[in-house]
C-alpha positions in Angstrom: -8.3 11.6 -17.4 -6.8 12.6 -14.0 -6.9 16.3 -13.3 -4.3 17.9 -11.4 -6.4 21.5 -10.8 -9.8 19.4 -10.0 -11.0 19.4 -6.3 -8.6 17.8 -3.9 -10.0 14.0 -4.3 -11.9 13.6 -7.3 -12.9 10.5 -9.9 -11.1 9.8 -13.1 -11.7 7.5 -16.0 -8.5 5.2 -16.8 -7.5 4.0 -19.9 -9.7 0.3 -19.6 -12.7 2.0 -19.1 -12.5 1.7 -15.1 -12.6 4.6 -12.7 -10.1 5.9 -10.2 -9.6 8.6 -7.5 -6.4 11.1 -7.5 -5.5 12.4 -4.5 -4.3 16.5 -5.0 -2.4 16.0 -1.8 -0.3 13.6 -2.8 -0.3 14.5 -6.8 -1.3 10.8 -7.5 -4.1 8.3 -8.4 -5.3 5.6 -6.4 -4.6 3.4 -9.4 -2.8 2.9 -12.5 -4.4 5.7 -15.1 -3.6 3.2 -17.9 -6.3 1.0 -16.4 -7.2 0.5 -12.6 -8.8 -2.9 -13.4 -6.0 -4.2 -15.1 -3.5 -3.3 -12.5 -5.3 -4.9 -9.5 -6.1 -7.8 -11.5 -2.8 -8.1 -12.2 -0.5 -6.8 -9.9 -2.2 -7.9 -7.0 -4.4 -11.1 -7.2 -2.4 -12.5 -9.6 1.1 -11.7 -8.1 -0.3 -12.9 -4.8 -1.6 -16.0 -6.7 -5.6 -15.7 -5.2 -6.8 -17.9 -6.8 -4.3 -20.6 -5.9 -4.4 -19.6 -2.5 -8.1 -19.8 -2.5 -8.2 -23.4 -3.1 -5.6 -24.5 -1.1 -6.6 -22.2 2.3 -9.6 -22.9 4.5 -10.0 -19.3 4.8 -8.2 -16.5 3.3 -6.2 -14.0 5.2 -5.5 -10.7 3.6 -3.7 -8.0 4.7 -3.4 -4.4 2.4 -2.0 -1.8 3.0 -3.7 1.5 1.3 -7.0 0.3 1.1 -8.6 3.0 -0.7 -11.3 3.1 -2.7 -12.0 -0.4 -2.0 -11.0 -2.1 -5.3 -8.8 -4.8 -4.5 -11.2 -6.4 -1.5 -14.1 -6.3 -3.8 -11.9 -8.4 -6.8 -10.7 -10.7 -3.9 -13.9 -11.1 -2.3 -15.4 -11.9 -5.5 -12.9 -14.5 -5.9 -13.5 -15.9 -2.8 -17.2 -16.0 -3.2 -16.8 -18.1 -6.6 -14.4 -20.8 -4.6 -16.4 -20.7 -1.5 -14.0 -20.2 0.7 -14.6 -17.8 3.4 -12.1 -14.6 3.6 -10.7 -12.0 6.4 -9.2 -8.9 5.2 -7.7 -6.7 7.1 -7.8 -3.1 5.2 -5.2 -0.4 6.9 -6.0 3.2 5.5 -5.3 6.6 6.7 -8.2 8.3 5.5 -11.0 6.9 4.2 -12.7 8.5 0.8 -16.0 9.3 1.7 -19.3 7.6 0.4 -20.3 10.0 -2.1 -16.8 9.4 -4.2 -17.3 5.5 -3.8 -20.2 5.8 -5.6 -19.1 7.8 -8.6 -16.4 5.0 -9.1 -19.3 2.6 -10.5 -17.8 -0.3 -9.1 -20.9 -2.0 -8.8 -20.7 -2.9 -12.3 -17.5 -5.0 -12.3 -19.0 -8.3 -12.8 -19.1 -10.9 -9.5 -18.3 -7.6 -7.5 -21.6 -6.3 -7.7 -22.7 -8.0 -4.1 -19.9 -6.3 -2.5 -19.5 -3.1 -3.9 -23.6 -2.8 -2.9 -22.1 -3.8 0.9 -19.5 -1.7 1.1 -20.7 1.6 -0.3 -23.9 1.2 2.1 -21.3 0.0 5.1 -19.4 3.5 4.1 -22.4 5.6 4.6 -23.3 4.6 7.8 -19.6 5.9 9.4 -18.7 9.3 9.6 -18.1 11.1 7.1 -14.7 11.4 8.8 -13.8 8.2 9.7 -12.2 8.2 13.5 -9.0 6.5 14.1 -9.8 2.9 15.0 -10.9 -0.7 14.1 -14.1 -1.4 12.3 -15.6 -4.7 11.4 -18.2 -5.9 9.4 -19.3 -9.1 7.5 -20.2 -7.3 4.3 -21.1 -10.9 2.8 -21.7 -14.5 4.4 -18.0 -15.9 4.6 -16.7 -12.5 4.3 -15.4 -10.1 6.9 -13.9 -6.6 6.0 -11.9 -5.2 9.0 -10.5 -1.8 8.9 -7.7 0.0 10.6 -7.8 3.8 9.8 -5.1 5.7 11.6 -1.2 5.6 10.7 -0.2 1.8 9.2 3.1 2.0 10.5 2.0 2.2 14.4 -0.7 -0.9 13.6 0.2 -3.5 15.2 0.0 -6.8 13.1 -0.2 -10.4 14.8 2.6 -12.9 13.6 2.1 -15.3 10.8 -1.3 -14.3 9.8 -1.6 -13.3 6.2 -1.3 -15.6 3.0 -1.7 -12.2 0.9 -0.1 -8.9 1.5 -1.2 -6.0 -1.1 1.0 -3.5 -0.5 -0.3 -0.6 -2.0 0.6 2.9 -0.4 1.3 5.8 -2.4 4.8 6.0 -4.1 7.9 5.8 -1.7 8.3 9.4 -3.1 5.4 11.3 -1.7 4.9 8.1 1.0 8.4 7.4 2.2 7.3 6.1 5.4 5.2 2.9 3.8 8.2 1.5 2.2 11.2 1.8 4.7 13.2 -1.3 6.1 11.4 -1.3 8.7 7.5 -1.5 8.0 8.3 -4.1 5.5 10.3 -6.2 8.1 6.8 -5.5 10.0 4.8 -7.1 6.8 7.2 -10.0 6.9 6.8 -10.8 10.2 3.3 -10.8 9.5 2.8 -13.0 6.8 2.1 -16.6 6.8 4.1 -19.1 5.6 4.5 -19.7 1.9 2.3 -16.2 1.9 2.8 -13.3 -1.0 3.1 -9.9 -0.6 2.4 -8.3 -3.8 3.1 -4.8 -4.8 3.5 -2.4 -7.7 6.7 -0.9 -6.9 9.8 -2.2 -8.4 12.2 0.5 -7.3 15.1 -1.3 -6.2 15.6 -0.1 -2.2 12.0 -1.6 -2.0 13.3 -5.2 -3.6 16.3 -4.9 -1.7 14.5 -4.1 1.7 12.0 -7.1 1.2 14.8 -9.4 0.0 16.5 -8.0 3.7 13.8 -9.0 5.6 13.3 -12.7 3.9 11.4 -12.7 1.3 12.0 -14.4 -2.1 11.7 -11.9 -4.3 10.4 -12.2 -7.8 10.6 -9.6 -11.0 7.2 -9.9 -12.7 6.3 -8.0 -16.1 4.2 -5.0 -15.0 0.7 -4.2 -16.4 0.5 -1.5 -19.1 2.3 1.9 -18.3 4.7 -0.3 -16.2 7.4 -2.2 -16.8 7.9 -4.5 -13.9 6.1 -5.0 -10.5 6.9 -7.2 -7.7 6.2 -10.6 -5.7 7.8 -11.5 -2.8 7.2 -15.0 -1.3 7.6 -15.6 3.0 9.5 -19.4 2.8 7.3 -21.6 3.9 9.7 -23.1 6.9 
């Protein structure tokens, strides 16, 4: 369970057996506490439709913002590694958690992640244990390339028409207003390629109504466990 009096980042089980990270700062987990596996899974590579996109793409693009502990690149790389087709994602994250915490999350266990979560714990190491403001790069994997953008998301600057997946993933528009305003997700839009998903867990409805705004298609999906519904919002393809 997540502890609200434990050190200001520490791990916590959730409730499929998977581990997570809450943040004291923000008074949150990095993941659903009814099952961090589950959610990503769910929310994310199956709202954005992966696997689809996988076989359809010559490579996969992937934008997310809140990267985090890490989880949702290592599920979509593992994806990508049983299609064989070669992935870029692009990770934006404020501030990075630091090697020691990626290790007590055991993601090295999740099965076809293993590869990956060996890659990027060892890649996490070797930067400070403060990571800088600034782009970093690395091919964790052949066919895969993890970039990351640490500093603030909302001043990154995104090139047009890039992304076929957007997991949009900050903290809650409560305690991270500035992640989910009108006009960052006019930013993602612009951003995302044709016929591309952005993919989130919030359903509150200034967010649906801001991504609906800035041309998306929005879809209601059911939510995981713990929530009722999460969101999918599709860039038209012309």
């Amino acid at each position: 369970m997540c502890d609200p009096d434990a050190p200001q980042r520490h791990t916590c089980r959730t409730g499929d057996g998977s581990y997570t990270l809450y943040s004291t700062a923000y008074a949150e987990a990095y993941h659903s506490t009814f099952g961090a596996l589950m959610e990503t899974r769910h929310v994310f590579l199956e709202g954005a439709q992966i696997r689809a996109m996988l076989s359809i793409r010559p490579v996969l693009h992937v934008l997310e913002v809140g990267f985090g502990t890490g989880l949702r690149f290592l599920l979509t790389a593992a994806e990508s590694l049983a299609a064989g087709t070669p992935l870029m994602y692009t990770g934006l994250e404020k501030d990075l958690p630091a090697a020691e915490h990626l290790v007590s999350l055991g993601f090295n266990s999740i099965d076809g992640a293993n590869d990956a979560a060996v890659a990027w714990v060892r890649w996490r190491q070797e930067l400070p244990q403060v990571v800088p403001h600034g782009h970093y790069e690395r091919a964790l994997l052949p066919g895969c390339m993890l970039t990351l953008v640490v500093g603030d998301a909302t001043q990154t600057v995104l090139p047009c028409h890039q992304y076929d997946a957007v997991y949009l993933d900050g903290f809650s528009p409560r305690t991270n207003p500035e992640l989910w305003t009108a006009s960052f997700l006019q930013k993602l839009y612009d951003a995302t390629a044709p016929a591309g998903i952005l993919a989130t867990y919030s359903a509150a409805g200034h967010v649906r109504r801001a991504l609906t705004d800035a041309g998306y298609q929005v879809e209601r999906r059911a939510g995981p466990p713990g929530k009722r519904e999460v969101l999918a919002a599709k860039k038209p393809s012309v």
